[in-house]
N, C-alpha and C positions, 0 to 999 in steps of 0.2 A: 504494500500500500504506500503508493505516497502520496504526500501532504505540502500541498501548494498553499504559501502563504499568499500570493497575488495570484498568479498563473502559471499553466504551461504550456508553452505552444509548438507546435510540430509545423513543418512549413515544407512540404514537396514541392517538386518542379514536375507541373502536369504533363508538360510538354516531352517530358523526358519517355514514357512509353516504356518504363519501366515499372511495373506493378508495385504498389506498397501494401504490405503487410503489417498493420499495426493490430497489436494486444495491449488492452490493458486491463490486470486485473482492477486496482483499484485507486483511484483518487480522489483524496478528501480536497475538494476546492473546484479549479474550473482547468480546463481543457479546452485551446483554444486549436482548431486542424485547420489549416488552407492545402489551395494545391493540392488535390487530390483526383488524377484519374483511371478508374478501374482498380479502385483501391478498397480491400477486405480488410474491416475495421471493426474489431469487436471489442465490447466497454462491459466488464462485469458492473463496478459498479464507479459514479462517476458524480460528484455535485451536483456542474454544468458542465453542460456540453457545446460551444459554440460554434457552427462551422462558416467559416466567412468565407467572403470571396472580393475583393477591393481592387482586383486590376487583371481583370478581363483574363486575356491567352496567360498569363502569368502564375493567377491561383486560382482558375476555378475549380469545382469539384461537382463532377459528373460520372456519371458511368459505374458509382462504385458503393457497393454494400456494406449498412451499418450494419452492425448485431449488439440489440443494446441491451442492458438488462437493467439498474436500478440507476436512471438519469433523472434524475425530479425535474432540470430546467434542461431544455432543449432548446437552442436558439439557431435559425438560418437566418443569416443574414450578408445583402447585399451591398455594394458602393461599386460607384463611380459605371466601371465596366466592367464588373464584376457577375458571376453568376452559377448557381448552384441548382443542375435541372438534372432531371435522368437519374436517379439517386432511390437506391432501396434502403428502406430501415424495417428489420426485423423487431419485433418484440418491443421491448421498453417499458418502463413500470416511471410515467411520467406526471408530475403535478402541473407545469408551466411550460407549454407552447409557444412558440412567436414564430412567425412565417414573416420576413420585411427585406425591405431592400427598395433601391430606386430600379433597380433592375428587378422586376419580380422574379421568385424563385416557383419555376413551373414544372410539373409532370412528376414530380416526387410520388412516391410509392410508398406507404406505410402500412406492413401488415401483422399485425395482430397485437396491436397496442393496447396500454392497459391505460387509463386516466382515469385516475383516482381522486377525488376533490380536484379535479384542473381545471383551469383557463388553458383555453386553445385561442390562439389568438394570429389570424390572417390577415397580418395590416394589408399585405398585396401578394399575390399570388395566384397563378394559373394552372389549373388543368392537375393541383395534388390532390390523389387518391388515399383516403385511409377504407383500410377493408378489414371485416372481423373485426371491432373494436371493443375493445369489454371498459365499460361503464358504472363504475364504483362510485357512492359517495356522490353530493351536489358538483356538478358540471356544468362550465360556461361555456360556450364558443360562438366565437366572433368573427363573422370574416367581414373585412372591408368595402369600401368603397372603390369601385374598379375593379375587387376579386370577379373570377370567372371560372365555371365548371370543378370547384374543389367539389370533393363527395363524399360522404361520410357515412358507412355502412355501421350498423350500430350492430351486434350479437352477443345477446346473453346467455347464460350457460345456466340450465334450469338445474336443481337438484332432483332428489329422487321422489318427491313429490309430485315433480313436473311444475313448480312456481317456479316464475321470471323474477329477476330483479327489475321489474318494470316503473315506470309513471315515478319513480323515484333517482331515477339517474343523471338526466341531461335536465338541469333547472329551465337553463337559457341559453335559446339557440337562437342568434342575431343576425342576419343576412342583408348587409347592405350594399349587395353587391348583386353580381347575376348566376343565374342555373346554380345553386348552391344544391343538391341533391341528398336526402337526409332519405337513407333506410334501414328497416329494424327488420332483420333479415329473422329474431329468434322469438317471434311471436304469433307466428300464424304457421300450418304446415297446410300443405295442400298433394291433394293425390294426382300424380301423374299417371298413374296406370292400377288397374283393379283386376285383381287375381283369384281364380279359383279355382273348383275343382272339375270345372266346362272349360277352363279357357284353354285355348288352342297353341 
């Protein structure tokens, strides 16, 4: 484990077409990545997490797989000509989203995130997918002014009862933007095909 009194930051050359490999077990503080293309990045557990992008062919970070496990703050963030799109993150056990930048960060891929009391928060951004999300605890999400096509699949995990954690997960869901797409994929089941002991 280490322990960042300010920060720590790692800085690739994207350009370079040489894959990075970063691990980290675990850091208490914040973690600051640029630069990064087609780069396998896995964070057991991690404060913040910030990945930036501030001068375009120089640092962005595209093409390359988080694997996160306990990040409470998650931050993408853009400048100048900077930009951070085509980007998968695995997992995560996160309280505080921010999606920003003057360059919106677009096409991101989030799949099976956990938010737990969070704020998710899309000051701008295009075309990021979260799928399978599991929904703990009161939940905000915000997407901006200018957002477009972000989508949010919501699924809960019933016990053996068969109860949802329903009507008690997402407080506030804010859309002042366009095609914001909100679905709860673990509350209705539907029959595609019926079987017996006629059928052919």
């Amino acid at each position: 484990v280490i322990y960042a009194t300010q920060y720590i930051e790692i800085k690739e050359n994207p350009q370079s077409y040489i894959r990075s490999d970063i691990e980290i077990a675990g850091i208490i503080g914040e973690l600051r990545l640029y630069g990064l293309n087609t780069a396998i990045v896995k964070i057991n557990k991690c404060n913040t997490l910030k990945l930036f992008s501030t001068n375009g062919n120089n640092d962005f970070i595209s093409y390359s797989s988080f694997h996160l496990g306990d990040v409470p703050s998650l931050i993408i963030h853009t400048e100048n000509l900077g930009w951070v799109n085509e980007n998968i993150f695995i997992g995560g056990r996160i309280t505080d989203l921010v999606i920003e930048g003057n360059r919106a960060p677009e096409d991101n891929l989030f799949i099976k995130p956990m938010f737990e009391n969070a704020t998710v928060n899309i000051v701008n951004g295009y075309r990021n997918r979260f799928e399978n999300c599991r929904f703990e605890g009161n939940n905000t999400i915000h997407c901006g002014v200018g957002t477009y096509g972000n989508r949010f699949e919501k699924t809960f995990f019933s016990n053996e009862r068969g109860m949802y954690c329903k009507h008690q997960t997402v407080d506030n869901w804010v859309d002042e933007g366009n095609n914001i797409y909100v679905q709860d994929t673990g509350t209705k089941s539907e029959s595609l095909i019926s079987l017996n002991k006629f059928s052919n």
